[in-house]
Every structure is written in structure tokens, then in C-alpha cells.
N, C-alpha and C positions, 0 to 999 in steps of 0.2 A: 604707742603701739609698736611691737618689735616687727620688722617685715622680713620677711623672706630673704635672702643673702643673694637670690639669681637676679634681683633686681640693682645689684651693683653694675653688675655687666650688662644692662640695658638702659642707654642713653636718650635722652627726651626727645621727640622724634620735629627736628626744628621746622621742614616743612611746615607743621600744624603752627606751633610758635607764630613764624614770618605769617602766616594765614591771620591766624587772631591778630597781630599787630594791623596788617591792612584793613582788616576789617572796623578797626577802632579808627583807623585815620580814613575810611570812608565814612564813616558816621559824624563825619567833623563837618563842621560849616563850610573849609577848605574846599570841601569834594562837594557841595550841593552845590546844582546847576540854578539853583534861584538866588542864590546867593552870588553869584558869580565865577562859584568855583568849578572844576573839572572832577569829574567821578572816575572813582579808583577804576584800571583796567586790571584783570587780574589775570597774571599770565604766570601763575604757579603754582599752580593744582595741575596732577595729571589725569583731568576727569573731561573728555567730550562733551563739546558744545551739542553733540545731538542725543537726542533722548530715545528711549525704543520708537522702532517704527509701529505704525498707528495700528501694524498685522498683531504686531504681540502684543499691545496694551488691549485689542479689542480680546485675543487669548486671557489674557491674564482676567477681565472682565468674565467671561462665561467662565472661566475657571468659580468665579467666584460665584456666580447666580446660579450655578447648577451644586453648588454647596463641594465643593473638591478640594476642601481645605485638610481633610489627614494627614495625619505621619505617612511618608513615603519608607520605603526602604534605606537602609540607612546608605545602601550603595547608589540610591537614587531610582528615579522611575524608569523602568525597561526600558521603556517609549525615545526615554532623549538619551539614554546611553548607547542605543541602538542608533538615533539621531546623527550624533556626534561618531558612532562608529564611519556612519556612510559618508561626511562630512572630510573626515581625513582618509577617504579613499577620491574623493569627488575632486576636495581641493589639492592636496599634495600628491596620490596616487598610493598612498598606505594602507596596506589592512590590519587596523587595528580592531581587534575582534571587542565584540560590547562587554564582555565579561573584564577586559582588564580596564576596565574605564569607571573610577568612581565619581559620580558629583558630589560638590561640597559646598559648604556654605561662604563661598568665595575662594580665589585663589590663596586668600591669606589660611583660611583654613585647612586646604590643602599643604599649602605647605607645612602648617603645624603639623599636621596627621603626619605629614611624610616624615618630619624630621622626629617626629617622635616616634616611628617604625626603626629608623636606623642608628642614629645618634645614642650618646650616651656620656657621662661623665666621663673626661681621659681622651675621647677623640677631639680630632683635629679635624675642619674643614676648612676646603679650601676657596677661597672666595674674591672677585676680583677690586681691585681700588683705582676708579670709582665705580659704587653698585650701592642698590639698595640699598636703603638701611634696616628695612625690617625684616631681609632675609637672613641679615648677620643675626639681630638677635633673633629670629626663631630657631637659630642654630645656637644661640648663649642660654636660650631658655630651657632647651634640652639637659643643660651640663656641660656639652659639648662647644671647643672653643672655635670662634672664625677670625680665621687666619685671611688677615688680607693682603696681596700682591699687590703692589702698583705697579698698577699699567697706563699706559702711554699711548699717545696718537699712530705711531709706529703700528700698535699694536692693534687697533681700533678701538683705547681701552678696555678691551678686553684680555682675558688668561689666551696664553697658547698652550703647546703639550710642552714646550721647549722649559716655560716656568713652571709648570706643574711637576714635572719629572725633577726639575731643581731644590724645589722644597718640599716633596715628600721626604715625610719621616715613618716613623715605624708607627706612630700615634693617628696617622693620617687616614682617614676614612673614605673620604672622598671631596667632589668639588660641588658648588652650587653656583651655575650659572647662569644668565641672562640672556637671552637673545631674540630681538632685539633688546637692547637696555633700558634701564631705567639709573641715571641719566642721559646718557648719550645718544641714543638712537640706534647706534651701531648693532651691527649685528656678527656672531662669531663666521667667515668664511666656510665653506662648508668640508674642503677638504682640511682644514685647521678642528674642524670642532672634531672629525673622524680618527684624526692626530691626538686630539686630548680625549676622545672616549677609548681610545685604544690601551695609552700611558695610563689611564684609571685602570682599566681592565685588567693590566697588566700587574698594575699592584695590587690586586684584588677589590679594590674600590667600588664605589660606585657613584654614578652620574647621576645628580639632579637637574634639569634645566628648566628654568622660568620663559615660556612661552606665553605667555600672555598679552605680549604686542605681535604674537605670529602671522594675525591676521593682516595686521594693518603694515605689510613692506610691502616697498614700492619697487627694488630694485630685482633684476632676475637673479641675480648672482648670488641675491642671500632669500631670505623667505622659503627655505629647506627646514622641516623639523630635524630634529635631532631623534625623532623616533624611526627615523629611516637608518641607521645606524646600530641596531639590536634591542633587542627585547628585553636587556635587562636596562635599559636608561627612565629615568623618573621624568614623567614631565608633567608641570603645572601650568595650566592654564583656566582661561574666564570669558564668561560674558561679559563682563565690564567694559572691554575698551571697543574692541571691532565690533563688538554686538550692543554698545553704545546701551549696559545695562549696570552702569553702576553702583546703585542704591540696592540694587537688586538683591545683593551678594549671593551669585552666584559661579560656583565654579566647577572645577574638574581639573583628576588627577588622571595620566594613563601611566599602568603600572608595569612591572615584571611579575608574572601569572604567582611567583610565592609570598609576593607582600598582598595582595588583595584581603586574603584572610586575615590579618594580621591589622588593615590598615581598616577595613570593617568592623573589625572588634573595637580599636578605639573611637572611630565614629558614631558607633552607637552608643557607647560610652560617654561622648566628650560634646555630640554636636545632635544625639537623634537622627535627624536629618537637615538636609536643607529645605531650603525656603520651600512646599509644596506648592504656591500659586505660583514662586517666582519658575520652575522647575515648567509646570503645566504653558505659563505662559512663551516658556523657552522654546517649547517643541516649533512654535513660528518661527523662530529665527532661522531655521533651515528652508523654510518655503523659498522658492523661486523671488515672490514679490520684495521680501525681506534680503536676500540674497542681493538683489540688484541696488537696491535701495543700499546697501554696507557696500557696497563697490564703487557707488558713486559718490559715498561719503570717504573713503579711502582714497578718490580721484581727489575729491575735496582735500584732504590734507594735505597728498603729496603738493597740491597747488601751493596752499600756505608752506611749505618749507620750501619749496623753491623761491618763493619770496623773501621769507623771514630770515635766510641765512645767508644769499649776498648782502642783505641790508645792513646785518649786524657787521657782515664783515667792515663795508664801508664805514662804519660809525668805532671801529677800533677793538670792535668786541668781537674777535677773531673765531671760527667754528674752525675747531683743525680738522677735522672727520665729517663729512658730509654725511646727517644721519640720515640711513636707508631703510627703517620700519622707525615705529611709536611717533608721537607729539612731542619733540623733545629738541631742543640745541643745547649743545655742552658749550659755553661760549667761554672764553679767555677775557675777561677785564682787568688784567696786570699794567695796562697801557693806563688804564685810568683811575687804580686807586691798586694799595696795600692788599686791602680784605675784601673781598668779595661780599659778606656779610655787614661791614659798615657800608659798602656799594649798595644797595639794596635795599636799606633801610634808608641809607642817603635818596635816592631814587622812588621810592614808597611816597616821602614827607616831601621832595620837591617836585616832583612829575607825575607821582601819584599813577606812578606803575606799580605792579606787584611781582616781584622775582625773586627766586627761590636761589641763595647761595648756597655754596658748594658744598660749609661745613656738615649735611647731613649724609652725603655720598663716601667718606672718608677721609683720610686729615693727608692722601698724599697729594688733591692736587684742588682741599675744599678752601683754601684760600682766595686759590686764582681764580678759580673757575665761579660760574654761577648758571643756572639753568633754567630755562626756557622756556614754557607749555606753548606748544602753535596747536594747542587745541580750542585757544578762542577764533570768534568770526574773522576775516579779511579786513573789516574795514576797524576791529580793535587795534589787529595789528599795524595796522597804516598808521592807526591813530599815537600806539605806542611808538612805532619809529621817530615819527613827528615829534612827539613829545620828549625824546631822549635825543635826536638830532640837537633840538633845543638845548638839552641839559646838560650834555656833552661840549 
């Protein structure tokens, strides 16, 4: 069967790979506790140990017994875009009015829709190394290419305006960034991200940024939207991580007032709508009782990373950037092997940990590095220390 040629510039997504591989060697006698062996801990999904609070699955329940299962609008239900307006007035001090706010059927689908409003055969974006992987390709699947920067500890691996203003070209469209990351944790400074919305501005560009660990920083310095910054910036965000709703798939886009139309047309087109129970059940997530419950659960992680990251330091696996939002350590294992990726898999089959190498975040620093989820319990990750202190 002949496939489609956009599919050359989209790379297998290893995360998943390293997933199925552990999960083959937890199904092994190795890892059964009756047997004598130790069960796989897996600390390379970036997906919350907590599940909705019990406000919005009892939501999501009368959603369902009172029959509220229709197509919604494709721009989402009044109700939680209206939600989510008050939400970034409450949390950050923003007024983001309900009309420039679409939901979507997850953040990944947002970002399709966005990149497919702007993008096109011949543009350039600009993106940072290391980042996601599947933001590059929803920028390859457009036609349009991503361009990636490497970036450095110096830098917080992240873009500044200093790089971006260095490699625009004439082909250059704009940039799509992260903050905080996915891997790193870090997040853009905030007079640094004003610096790089400006140098986009400036070349007529435009800014996309991935929010979607906005909820979960822990430091004051960072946990600033980038929507504080003007009305023409893209930003993608989710229930998923702070709203501990990943299955869910549920997200939201907040836009500049002339893509809305534009980004509705293909929603309705491309996705209908999202999820309606997942949607109904959402409207909980802004309660009070729900609110306090994701704040103690955000107490909860920053714990685990204040733990997990002298630990690693100790055992050689260096964090050069102390992450300040998401579940994530960027670690450095050059001290103890080549490839980060034979690291890992080495470490999978004798310790029967699960970690995620570098190679999916970019080839400028997927070697050394490898990354981290502190989104399992306290006492996995004591367990994993223990276990690699060992195997180290």
C-alpha cells in the first residue's frame, strides 16, 4: 500500500516503544513478586498518579443518568468555556473573555487545529531542542517544517529572543514553545518569554505556547502565562495533567479573536466536538472542593521533586536545571554510560526501573540525557533510588 510522503517526517514516537518494552519485561517471571522477583516501577509516562477527584467523576456520573450525552458545540459548552474564562482571572489575574477560548478533544488536538490554522507547506517553525516530540511533528504534518534550536542549561533548555532573532529567515513563521517543558520541567522566565514574543512580533510571526503544565509550578518566579503578554499569542492547554484528567482527553485552546472562526470551521470538520461527558464532568474541576484537592496534589509533587532530584544528583545522574512546573527531571547519565537509550534499557532488564531516554526530545542532547516522571508515588520513588543506588 503506497502511504502518504508527510509520514517520512514523522518519527516513531520512542516514549511509547520504551513503554511496550517494560511492560513485556513486567510480564516476565523476573518481575513477579511470587516468584521472587521485583515488579517493574515505571517512572516514564507523563501521566499522574491521581485520577479525577471523586467531585467530577460523581459529575461525569449524573452527566450520564440524566442522558447528556449530545454533540456539544464544536467550540465547546458555554458553561466551561465561561469556567475556564474565570479560572484565568482567579489563578493568574487575566481576562481572558469566553469567546476566545475553544475546548478540544485534548491538548494534542488543539494543537492540530492551531497548526493547521497557521502553518503551511514552505514555513518554518521554530522549536526548541530539547521538546516534545509530537509538537514537532504536528508542525511536519502541516507541510510545514520544525526547526530545532539547541538549547542548553545556561538557557533553561529553553529558546530565548537572542536565538530566535538568530535564525529567523524569511520562511520563518513563528515559534512553538513549552513552558513549563516536557522534558525538562523548566519553564521560560518571564521577562525572557516577553523578549521572545516581542522578536516574533516583530517579524510578523506568531507565538504558540504549550501550557499545559501551567498549573502544576511550583516556583513564584515562573508560573506567568504567556497570555499576559497580548492577545495575539496561541496558547494550548488541558485537563490532563493539573486537573489529573488524562484519559479524558480533554483540552482547550485560548486564541487571538480572528483565528476563532477559522479554528471552528476546522473543528467541526476534523473532531465535531469533544468529549460531552468528558466536558460536563469538567465544569467540577473549577469547584472550590476540587480546587483545593489539585493544590494539594501540586504540594504533593513539588515534595516528590524536591526529593527525586538531590537523589539522582547523588547517584551521578546530574539535573542541571532544577525543574520548577510539570513531573519531569532532565538527568545527565554521561557519567555512567555512552547512550542514554542502552542506559535504560540496561536499567529496565536489571532493576527493573522504567526510564525514558533522551532520543525522543531531540538528537542534540538525546544521547546524554534521559528523563524522569516524579509523577509515581513517594515510596516507588525511594524504591527506584534504592534500586539504582544498587545498580549503579
Amino acid at each position: 500500500m503506497r502511504l502518504a510522503s508527510r509520514l517520512d517526517h514523522i518519527e516513531p514516537f520512542y516514549v511509547m516503544e520504551c513503554a511496550k518494552a517494560a511492560r513485556e519485561i513486567a510480564a516476565s517471571p523476573a518481575c513477579d513478586p511470587a516468584r521472587g522477583g521485583s515488579p517493574m516501577i515505571y517512572l516514564n509516562i507523563g501521566e499522574p498518579d491521581f485520577t479525577a477527584p471523586p467531585i467530577v467523576q460523581a459529575a461525569a456520573d449524573a452527566c450520564l443518568r440524566a442522558g447528556r450525552t449530545q454533540y456539544t458545540p464544536a467550540t465547546g459548552l458555554p458553561a466551561l468555556r465561561e469556567a475556564i474564562s474565570r479560572w484565568y482571572g482567579e489563578r493568574f489575574g487575566l481576562d481572558i473573555p469566553a469567546h476566545r477560548i475553544v475546548v478540544t478533544a485534548g491538548a494534542s488536538a488543539a494543537l492540530q487545529l492551531a497548526t493547521l490554522a497557521l502553518f503551511e507547506s514552505g514555513d518554518e517553525v521554530l522549536l526548541p531542542d530539547p521538546s516534545y516530540p509530537c509538537n514537532r511533528h504536528f508542525v511536519a504534518a502541516t507541510g510545514a517544517t520544525a526547526k530545532l534550536l539547541p538549547a542548553d542549561a545556561a538557557s533553561r533548555f529553553q529558546l530565548d529572543a537572542a536565538s530566535v532573532q538568530a535564525a529567523w529567515t524569511p520562511q520563518t513563521r513563528g515559534v512553538l514553545l513549552a513552558s513549563p517543558s516536557n522534558p525538562t520541567g523548566t519553564s521560560i522566565a518571564p521577562h525572557e518569554m516577553r523578549r521572545i514574543v516581542d522578536a516574533v512580533r516583530g517579524h510578523g510571526g506568531v507565538t504558540l505556547v504549550d501550557e499545559i503544565y501551567l498549573g502544576l509550578s511550583y516556583e513564584e518566579a515562573f508560573g506567568h502565562s504567556a497570555l499576559g503578554f497580548g492577545d495575539d499569542i496561541v496558547s494550548i492547554n488541558s485537563f490532563s495533567k493539573y486537573f489529573s484528567m488524562t484519559g479524558w482527553r480533554l483540552g482547550w485552546l485560548v486564541l487571538p479573536e480572528a483565528l476563532v472562526a477559522p479554528v471552528e470551521k476546522l473543528a467541526q470538520n476534523l473532531f465535531i466536538c469533544a468529549s460531552s461527558i468528558a466536558q460536563h464532568a469538567a465544569l467540577a474541576c473549577f469547584e472550590a472542593e476540587a480546587i483545593a484537592e489539585y493544590e494539594h496534589r501540586r504540594a504533593e509533587f513539588r515534595r516528590r521533586r524536591d526529593y527525586i532530584v538531590p537523589a539522582l544528583d547523588a547517584l551521578g545522574l546530574k539535573v542541571p536545571v532544577m525543574p520548577d512546573g510539570a513531573f519531569y527531571a532532565w538527568a545527565d547519565c554521561s557519567a555512567h554510560a555512552a547512550s542514554s537509550w542502552d542506559f535504560c534499557f540496561d536499567l529496565m532488564q536489571r532493576a527493573h526501573i522504567a526510564l525514558t531516554p533522551g532520543r525522543d526530545f531531540g538528537p542534540h542532547l538525546g544521547e546524554r540525557f534521559l528523563r524522569l516522571s516524579f509523577a509515581s508515588s513517594m515510596d516507588h520513588l525511594e524504591e527506584a533510588v534504592a534500586r539504582l543506588r544498587a545498580a549503579l
